[in-house]
HTML snippet that shows the backbone in 3Dmol.js (N, CA, C, O; Angstrom):
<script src="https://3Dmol.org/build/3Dmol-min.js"></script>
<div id="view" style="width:600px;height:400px;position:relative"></div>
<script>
const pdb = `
ATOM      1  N   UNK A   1      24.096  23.060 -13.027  1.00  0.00           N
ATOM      2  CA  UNK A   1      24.648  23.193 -11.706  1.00  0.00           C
ATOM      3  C   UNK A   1      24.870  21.796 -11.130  1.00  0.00           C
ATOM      4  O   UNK A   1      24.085  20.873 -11.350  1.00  0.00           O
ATOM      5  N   UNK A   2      26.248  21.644 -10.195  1.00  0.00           N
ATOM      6  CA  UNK A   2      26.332  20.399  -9.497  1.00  0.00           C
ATOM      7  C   UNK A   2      26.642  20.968  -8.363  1.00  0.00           C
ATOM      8  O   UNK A   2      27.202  22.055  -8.215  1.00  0.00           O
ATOM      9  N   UNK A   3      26.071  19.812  -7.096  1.00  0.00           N
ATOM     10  CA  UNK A   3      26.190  20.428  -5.769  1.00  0.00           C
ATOM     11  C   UNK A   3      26.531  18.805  -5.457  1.00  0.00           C
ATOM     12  O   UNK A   3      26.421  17.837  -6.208  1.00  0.00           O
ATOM     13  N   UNK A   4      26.963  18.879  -4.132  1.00  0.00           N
ATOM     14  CA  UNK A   4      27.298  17.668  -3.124  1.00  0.00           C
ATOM     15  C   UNK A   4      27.610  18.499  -1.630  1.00  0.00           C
ATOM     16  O   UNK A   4      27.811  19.685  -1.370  1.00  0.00           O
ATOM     17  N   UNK A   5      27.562  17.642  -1.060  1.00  0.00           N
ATOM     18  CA  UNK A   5      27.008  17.832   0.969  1.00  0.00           C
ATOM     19  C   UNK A   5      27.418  16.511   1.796  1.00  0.00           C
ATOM     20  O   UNK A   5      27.030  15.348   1.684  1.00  0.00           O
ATOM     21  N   UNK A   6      28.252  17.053   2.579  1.00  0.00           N
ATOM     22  CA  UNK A   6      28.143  15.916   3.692  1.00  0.00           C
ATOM     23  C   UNK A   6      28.175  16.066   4.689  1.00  0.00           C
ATOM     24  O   UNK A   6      28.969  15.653   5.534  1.00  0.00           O
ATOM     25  N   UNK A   7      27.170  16.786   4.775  1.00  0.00           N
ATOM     26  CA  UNK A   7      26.123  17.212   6.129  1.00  0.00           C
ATOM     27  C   UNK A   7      24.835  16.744   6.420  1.00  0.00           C
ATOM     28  O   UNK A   7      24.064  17.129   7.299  1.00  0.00           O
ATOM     29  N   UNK A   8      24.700  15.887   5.595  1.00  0.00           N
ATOM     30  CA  UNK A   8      23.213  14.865   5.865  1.00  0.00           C
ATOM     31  C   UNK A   8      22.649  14.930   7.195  1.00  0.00           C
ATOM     32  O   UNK A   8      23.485  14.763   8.083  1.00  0.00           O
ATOM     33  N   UNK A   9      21.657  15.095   7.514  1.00  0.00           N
ATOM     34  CA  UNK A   9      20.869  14.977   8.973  1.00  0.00           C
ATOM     35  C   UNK A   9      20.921  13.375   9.355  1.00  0.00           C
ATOM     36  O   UNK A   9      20.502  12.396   8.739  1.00  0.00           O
ATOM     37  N   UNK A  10      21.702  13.518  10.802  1.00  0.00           N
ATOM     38  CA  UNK A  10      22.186  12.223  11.697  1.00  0.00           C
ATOM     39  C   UNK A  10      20.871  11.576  11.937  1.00  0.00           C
ATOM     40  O   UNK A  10      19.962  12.225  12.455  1.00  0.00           O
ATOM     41  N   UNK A  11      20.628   9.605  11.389  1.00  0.00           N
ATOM     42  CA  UNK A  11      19.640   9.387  11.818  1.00  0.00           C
ATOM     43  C   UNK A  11      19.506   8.474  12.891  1.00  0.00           C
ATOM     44  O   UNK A  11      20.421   7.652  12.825  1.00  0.00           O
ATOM     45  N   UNK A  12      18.814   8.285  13.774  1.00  0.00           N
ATOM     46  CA  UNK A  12      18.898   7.268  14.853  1.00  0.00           C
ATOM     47  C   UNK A  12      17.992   6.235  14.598  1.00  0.00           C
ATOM     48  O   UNK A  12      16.804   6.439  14.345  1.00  0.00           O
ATOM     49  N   UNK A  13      18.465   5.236  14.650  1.00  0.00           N
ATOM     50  CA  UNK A  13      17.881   3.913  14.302  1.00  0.00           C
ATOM     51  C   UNK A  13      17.886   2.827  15.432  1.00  0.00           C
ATOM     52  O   UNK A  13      18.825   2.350  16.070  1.00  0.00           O
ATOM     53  N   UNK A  14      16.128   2.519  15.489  1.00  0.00           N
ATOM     54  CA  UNK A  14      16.115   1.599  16.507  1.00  0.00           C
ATOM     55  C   UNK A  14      15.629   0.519  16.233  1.00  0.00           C
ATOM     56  O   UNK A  14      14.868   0.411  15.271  1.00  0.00           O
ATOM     57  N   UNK A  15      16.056  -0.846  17.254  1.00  0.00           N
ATOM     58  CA  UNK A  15      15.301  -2.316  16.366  1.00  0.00           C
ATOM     59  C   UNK A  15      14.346  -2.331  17.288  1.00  0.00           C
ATOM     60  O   UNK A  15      14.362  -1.693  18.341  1.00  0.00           O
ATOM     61  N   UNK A  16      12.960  -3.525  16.663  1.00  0.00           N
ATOM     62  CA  UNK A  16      11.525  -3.687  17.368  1.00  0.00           C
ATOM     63  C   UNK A  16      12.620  -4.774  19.101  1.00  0.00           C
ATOM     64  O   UNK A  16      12.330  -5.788  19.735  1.00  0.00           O
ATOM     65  N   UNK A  17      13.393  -4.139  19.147  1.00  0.00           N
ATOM     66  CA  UNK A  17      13.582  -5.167  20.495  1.00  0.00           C
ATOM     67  C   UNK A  17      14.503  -3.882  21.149  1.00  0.00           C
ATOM     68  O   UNK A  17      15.464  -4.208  21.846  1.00  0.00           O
ATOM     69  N   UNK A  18      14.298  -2.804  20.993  1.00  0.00           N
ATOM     70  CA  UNK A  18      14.562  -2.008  21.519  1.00  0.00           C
ATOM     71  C   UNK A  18      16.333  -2.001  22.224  1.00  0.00           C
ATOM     72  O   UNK A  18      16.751  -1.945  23.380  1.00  0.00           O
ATOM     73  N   UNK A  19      17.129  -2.099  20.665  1.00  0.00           N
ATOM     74  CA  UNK A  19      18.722  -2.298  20.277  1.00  0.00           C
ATOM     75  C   UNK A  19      18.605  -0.761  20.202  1.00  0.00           C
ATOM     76  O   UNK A  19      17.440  -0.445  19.958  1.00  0.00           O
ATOM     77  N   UNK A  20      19.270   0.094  20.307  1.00  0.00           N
ATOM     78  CA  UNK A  20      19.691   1.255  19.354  1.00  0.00           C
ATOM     79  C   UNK A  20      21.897   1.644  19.256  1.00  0.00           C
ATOM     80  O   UNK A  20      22.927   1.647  19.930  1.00  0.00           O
ATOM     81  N   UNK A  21      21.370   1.877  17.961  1.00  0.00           N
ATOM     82  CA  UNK A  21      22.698   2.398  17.644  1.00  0.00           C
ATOM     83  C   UNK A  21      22.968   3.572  17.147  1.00  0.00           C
ATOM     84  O   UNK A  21      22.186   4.215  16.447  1.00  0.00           O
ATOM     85  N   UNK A  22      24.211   3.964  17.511  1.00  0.00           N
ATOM     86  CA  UNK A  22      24.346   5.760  17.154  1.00  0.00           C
ATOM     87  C   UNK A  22      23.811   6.269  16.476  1.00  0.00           C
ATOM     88  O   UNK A  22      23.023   5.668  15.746  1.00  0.00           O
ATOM     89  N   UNK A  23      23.999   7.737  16.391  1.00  0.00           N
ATOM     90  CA  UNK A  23      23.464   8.367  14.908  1.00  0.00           C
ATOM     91  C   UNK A  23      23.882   7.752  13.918  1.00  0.00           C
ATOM     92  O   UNK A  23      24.201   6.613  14.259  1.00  0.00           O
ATOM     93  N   UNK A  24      24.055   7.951  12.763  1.00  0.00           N
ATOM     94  CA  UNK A  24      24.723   7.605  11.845  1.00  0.00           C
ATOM     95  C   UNK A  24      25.354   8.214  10.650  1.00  0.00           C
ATOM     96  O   UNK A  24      24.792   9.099  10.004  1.00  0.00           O
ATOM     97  N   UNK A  25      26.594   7.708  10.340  1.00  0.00           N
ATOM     98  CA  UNK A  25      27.930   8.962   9.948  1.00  0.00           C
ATOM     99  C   UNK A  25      28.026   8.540   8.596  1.00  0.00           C
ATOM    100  O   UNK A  25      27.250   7.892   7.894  1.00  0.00           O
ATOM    101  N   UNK A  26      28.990   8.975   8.407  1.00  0.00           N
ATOM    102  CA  UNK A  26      29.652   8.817   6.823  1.00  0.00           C
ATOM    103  C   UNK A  26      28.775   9.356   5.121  1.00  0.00           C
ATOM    104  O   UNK A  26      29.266   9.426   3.994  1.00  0.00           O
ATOM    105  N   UNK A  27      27.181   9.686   5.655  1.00  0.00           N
ATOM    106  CA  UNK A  27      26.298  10.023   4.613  1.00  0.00           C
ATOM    107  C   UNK A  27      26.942  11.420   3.607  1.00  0.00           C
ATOM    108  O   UNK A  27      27.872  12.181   3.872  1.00  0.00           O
ATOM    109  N   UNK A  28      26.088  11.383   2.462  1.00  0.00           N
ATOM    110  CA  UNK A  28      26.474  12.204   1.819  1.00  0.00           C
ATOM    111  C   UNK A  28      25.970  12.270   0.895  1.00  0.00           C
ATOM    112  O   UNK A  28      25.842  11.147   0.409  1.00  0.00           O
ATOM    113  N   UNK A  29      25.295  13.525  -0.084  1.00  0.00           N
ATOM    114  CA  UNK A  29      24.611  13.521  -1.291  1.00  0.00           C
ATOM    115  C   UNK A  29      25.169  14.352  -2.643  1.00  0.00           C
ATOM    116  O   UNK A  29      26.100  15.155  -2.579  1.00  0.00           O
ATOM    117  N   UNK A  30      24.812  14.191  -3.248  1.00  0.00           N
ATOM    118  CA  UNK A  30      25.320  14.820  -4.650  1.00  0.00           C
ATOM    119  C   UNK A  30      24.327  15.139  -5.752  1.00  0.00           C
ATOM    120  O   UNK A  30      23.410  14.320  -5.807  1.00  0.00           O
ATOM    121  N   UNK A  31      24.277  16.083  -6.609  1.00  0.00           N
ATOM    122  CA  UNK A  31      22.926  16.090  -7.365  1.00  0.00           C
ATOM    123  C   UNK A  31      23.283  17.339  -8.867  1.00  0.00           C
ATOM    124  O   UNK A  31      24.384  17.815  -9.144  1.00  0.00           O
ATOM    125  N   UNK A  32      22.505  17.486  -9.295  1.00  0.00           N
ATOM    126  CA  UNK A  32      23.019  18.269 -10.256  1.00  0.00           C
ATOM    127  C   UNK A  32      21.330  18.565 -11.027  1.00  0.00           C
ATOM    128  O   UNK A  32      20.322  17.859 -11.019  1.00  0.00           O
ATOM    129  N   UNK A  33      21.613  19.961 -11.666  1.00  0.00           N
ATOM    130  CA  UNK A  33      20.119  20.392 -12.333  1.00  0.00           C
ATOM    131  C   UNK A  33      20.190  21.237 -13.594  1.00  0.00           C
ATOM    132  O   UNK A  33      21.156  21.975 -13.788  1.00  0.00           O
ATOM    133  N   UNK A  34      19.516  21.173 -14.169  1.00  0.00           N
ATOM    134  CA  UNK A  34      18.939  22.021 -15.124  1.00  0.00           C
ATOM    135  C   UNK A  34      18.157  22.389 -15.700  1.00  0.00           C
ATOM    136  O   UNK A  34      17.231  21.613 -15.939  1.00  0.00           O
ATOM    137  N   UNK A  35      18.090  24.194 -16.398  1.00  0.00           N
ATOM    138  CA  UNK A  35      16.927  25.059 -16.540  1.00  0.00           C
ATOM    139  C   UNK A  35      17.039  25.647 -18.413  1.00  0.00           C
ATOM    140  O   UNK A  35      18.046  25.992 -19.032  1.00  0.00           O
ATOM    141  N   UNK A  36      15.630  25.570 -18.875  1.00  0.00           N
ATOM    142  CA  UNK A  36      16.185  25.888 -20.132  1.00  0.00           C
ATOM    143  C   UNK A  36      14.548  26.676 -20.115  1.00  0.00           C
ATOM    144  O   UNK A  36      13.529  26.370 -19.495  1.00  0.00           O
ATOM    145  N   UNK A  37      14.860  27.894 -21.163  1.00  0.00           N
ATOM    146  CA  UNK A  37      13.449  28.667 -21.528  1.00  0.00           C
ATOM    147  C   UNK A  37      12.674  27.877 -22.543  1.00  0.00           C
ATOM    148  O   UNK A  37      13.226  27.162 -23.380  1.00  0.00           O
ATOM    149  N   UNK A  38      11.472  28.020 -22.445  1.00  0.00           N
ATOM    150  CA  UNK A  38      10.343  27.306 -23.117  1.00  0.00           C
ATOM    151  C   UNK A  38      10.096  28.053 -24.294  1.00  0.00           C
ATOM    152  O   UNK A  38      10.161  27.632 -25.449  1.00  0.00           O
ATOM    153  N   UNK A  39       9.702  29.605 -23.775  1.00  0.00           N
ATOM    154  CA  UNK A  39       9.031  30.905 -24.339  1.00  0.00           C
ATOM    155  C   UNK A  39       9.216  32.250 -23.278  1.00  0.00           C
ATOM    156  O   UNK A  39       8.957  32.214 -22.075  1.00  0.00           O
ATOM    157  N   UNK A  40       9.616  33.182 -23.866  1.00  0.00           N
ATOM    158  CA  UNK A  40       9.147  34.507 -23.377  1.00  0.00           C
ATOM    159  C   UNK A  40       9.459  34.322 -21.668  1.00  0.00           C
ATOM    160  O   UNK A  40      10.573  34.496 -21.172  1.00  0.00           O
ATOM    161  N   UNK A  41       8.553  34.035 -21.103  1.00  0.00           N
ATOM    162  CA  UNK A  41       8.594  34.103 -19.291  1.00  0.00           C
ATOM    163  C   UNK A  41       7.977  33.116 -19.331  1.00  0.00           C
ATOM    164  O   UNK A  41       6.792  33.141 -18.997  1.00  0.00           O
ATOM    165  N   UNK A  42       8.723  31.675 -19.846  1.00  0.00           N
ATOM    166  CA  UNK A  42       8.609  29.929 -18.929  1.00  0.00           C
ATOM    167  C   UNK A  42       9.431  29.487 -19.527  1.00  0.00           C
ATOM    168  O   UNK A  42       9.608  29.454 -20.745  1.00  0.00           O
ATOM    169  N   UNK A  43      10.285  28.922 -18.300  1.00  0.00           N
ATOM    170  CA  UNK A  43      11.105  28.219 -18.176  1.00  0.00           C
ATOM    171  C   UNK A  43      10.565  26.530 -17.289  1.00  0.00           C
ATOM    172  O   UNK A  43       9.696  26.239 -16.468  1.00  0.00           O
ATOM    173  N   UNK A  44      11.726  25.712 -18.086  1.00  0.00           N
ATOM    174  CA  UNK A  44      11.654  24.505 -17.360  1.00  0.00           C
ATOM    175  C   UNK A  44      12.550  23.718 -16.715  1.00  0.00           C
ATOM    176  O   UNK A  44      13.597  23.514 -17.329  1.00  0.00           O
ATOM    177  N   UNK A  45      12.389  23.052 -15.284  1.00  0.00           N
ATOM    178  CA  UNK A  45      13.711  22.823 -15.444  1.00  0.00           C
ATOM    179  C   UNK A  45      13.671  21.282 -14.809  1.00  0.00           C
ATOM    180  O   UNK A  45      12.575  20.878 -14.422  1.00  0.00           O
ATOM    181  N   UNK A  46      14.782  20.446 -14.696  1.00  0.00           N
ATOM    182  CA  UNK A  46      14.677  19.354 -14.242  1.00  0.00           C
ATOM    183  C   UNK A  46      16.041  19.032 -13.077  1.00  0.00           C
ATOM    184  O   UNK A  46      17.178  19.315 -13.458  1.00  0.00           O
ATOM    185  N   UNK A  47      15.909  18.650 -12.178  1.00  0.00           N
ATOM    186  CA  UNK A  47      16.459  18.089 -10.957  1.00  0.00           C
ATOM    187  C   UNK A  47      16.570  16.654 -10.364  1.00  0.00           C
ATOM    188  O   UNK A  47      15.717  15.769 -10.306  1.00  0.00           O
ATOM    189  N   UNK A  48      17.881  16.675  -9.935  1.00  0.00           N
ATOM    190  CA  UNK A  48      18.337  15.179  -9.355  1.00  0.00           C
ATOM    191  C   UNK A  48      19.205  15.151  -8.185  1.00  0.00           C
ATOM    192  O   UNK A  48      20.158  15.879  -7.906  1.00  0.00           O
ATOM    193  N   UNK A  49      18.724  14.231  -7.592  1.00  0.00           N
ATOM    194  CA  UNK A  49      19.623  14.191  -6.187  1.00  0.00           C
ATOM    195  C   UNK A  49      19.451  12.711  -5.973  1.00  0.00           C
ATOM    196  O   UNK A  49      18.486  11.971  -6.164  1.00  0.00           O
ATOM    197  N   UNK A  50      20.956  12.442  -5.413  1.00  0.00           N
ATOM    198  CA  UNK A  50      21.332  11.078  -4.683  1.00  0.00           C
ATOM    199  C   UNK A  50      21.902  11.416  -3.215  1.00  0.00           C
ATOM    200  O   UNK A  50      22.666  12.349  -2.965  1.00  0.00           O
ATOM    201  N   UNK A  51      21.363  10.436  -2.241  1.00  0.00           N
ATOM    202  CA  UNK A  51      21.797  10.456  -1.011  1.00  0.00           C
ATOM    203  C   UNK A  51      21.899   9.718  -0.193  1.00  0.00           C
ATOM    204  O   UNK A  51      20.866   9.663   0.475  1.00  0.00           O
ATOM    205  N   UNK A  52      23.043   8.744   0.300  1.00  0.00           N
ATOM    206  CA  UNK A  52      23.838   8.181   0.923  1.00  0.00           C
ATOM    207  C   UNK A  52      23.708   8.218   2.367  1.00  0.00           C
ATOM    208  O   UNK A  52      24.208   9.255   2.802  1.00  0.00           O
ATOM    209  N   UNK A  53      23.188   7.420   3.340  1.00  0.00           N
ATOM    210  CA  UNK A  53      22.597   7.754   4.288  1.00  0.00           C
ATOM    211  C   UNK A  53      23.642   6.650   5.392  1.00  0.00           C
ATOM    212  O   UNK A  53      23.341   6.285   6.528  1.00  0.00           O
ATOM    213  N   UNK A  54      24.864   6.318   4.640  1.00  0.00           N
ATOM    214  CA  UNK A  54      25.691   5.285   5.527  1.00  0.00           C
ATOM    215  C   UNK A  54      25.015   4.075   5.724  1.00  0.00           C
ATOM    216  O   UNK A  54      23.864   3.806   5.380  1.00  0.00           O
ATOM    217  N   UNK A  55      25.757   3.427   6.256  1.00  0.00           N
ATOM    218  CA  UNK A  55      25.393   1.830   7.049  1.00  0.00           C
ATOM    219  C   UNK A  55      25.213   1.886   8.475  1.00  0.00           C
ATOM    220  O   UNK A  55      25.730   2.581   9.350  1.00  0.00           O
ATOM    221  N   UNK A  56      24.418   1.049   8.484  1.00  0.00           N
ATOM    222  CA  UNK A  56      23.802   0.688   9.981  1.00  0.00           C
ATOM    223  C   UNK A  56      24.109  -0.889  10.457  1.00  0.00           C
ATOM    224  O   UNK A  56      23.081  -1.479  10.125  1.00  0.00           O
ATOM    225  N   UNK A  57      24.836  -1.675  10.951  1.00  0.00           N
ATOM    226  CA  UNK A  57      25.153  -2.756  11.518  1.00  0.00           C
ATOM    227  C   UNK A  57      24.712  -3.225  12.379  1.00  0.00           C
ATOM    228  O   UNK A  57      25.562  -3.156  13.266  1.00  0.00           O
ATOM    229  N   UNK A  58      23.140  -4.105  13.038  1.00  0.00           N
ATOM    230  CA  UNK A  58      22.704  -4.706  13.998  1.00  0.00           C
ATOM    231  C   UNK A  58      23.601  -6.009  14.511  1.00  0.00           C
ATOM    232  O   UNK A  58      22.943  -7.046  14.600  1.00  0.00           O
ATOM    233  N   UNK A  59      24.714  -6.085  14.788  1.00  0.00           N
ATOM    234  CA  UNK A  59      25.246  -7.474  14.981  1.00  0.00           C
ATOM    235  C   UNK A  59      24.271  -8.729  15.558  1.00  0.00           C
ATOM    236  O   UNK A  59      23.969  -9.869  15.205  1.00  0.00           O
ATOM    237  N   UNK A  60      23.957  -7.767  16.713  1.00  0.00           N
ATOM    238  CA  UNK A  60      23.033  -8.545  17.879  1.00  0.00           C
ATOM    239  C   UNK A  60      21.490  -9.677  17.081  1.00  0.00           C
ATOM    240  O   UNK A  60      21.009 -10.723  17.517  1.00  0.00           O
ATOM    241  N   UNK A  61      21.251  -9.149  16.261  1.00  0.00           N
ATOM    242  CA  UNK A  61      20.645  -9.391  15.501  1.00  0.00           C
ATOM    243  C   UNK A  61      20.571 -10.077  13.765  1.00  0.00           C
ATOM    244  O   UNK A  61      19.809 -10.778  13.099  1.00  0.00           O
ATOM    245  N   UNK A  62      21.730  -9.441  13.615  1.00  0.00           N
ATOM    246  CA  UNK A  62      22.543 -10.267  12.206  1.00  0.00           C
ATOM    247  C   UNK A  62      21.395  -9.361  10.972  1.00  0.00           C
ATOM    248  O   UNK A  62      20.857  -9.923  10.018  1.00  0.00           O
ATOM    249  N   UNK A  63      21.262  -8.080  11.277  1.00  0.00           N
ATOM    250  CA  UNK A  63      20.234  -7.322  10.291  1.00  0.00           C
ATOM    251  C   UNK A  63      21.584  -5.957   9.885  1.00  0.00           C
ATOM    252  O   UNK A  63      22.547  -5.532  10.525  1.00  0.00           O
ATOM    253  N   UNK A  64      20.999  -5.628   8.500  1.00  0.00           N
ATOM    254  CA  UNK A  64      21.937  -4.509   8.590  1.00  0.00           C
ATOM    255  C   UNK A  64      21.182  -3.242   7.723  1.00  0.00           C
ATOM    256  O   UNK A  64      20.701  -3.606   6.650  1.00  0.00           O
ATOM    257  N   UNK A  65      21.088  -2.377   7.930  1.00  0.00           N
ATOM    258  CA  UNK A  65      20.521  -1.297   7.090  1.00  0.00           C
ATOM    259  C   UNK A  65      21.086  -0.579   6.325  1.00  0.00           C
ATOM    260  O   UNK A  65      22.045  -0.160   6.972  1.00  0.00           O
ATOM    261  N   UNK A  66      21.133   0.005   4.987  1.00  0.00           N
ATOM    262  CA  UNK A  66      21.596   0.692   4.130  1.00  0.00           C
ATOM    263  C   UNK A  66      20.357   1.896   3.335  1.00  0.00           C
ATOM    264  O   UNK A  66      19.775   1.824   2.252  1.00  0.00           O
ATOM    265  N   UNK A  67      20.322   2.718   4.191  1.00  0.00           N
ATOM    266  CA  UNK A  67      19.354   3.743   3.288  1.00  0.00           C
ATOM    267  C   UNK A  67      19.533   4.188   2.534  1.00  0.00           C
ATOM    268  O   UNK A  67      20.747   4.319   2.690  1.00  0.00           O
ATOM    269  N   UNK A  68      19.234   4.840   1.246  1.00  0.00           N
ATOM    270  CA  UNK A  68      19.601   5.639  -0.102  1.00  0.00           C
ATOM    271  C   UNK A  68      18.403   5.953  -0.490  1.00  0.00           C
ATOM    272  O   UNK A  68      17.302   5.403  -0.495  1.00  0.00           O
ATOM    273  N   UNK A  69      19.007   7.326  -0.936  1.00  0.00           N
ATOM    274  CA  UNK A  69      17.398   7.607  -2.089  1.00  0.00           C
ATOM    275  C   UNK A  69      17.626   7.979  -3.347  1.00  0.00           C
ATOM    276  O   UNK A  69      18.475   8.868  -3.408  1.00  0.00           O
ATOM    277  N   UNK A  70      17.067   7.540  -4.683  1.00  0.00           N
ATOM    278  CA  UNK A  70      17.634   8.501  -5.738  1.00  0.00           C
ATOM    279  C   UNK A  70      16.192   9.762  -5.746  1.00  0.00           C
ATOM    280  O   UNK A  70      15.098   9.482  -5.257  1.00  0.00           O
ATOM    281  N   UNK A  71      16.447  10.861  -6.275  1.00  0.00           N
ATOM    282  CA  UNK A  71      14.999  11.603  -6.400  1.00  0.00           C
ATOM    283  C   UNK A  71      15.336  13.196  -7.480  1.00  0.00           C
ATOM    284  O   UNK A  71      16.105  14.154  -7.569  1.00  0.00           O
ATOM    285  N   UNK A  72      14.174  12.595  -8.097  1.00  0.00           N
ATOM    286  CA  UNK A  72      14.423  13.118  -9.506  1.00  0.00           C
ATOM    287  C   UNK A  72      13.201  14.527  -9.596  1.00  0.00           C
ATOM    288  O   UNK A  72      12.085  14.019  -9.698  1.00  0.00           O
ATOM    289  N   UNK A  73      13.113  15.953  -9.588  1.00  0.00           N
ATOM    290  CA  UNK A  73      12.110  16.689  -9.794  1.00  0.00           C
ATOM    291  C   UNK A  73      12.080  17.406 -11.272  1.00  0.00           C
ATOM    292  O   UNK A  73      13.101  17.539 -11.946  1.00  0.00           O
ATOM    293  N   UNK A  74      10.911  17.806 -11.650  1.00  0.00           N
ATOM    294  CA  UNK A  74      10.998  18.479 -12.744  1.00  0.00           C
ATOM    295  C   UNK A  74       9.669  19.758 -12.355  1.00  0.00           C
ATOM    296  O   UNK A  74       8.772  19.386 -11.599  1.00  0.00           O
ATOM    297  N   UNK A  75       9.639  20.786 -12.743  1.00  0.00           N
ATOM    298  CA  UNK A  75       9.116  22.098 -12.608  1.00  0.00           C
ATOM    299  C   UNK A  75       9.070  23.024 -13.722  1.00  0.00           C
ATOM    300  O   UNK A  75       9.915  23.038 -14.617  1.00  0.00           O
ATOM    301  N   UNK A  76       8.103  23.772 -13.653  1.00  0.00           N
ATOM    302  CA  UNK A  76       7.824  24.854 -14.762  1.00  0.00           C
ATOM    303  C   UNK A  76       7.427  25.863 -14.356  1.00  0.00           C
ATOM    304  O   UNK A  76       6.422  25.630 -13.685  1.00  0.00           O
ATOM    305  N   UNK A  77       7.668  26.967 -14.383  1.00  0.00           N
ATOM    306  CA  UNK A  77       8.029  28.493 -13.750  1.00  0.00           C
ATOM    307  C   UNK A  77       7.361  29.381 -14.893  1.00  0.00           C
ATOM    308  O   UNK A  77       7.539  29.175 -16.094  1.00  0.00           O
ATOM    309  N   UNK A  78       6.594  30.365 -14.378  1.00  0.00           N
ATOM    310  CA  UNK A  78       6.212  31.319 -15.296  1.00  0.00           C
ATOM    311  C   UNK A  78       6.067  32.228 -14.596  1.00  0.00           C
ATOM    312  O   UNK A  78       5.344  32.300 -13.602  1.00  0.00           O
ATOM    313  N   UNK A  79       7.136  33.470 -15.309  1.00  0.00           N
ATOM    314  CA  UNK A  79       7.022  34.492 -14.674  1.00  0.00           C
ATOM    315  C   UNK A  79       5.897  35.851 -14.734  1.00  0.00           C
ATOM    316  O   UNK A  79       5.669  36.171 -15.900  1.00  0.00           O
ATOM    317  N   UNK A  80       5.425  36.394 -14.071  1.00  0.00           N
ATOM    318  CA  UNK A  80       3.737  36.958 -13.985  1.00  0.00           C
ATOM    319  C   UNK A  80       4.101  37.986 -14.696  1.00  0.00           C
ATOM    320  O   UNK A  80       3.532  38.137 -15.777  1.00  0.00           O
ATOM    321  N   UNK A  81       5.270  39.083 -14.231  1.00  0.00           N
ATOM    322  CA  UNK A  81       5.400  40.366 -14.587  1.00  0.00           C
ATOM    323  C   UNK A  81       6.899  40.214 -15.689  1.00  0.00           C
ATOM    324  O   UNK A  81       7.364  41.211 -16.241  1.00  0.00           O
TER     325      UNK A  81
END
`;
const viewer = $3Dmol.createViewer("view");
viewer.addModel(pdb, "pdb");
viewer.setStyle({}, {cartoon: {color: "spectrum"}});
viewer.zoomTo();
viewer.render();
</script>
């Protein structure tokens, strides 16, 4: 499976001198996964996601922020019944 979103949750960012600038736009993530059987009832599967959290520009300050995350899960499922 591949998925992507660019509906990221708007973040507000403030400097220790009490600057703030808008939410922040343009984010966006993308990710993709997969599941394969082990045995009988377990399966395993592994997961990835990247997410793009835009730029942040302090001029006033000459600082600039760029958030990202990469994040990688893996899981194992066994079914009872």
């Amino acid at each position: 499976m591949i998925a992507w979103s660019d509906s990221c949750p708007k973040l507000r960012l403030a400097s220790t001198r009490g600057l703030t600038t808008p939410p922040t736009s343009g984010c966006h993530s993308v990710g993709g996964s997969i599941e394969t059987a082990v045995a009988d009832r377990t399966t395993f599967n592994l997961v990835y996601r990247y997410s793009d959290y835009g730029t942040e520009d302090f001029d006033v300050i000459g600082f600039e922020v760029d958030p990202s995350a990469h994040t990688v899960r893996a899981g194992l499922k066994c079914k009872l019944m």
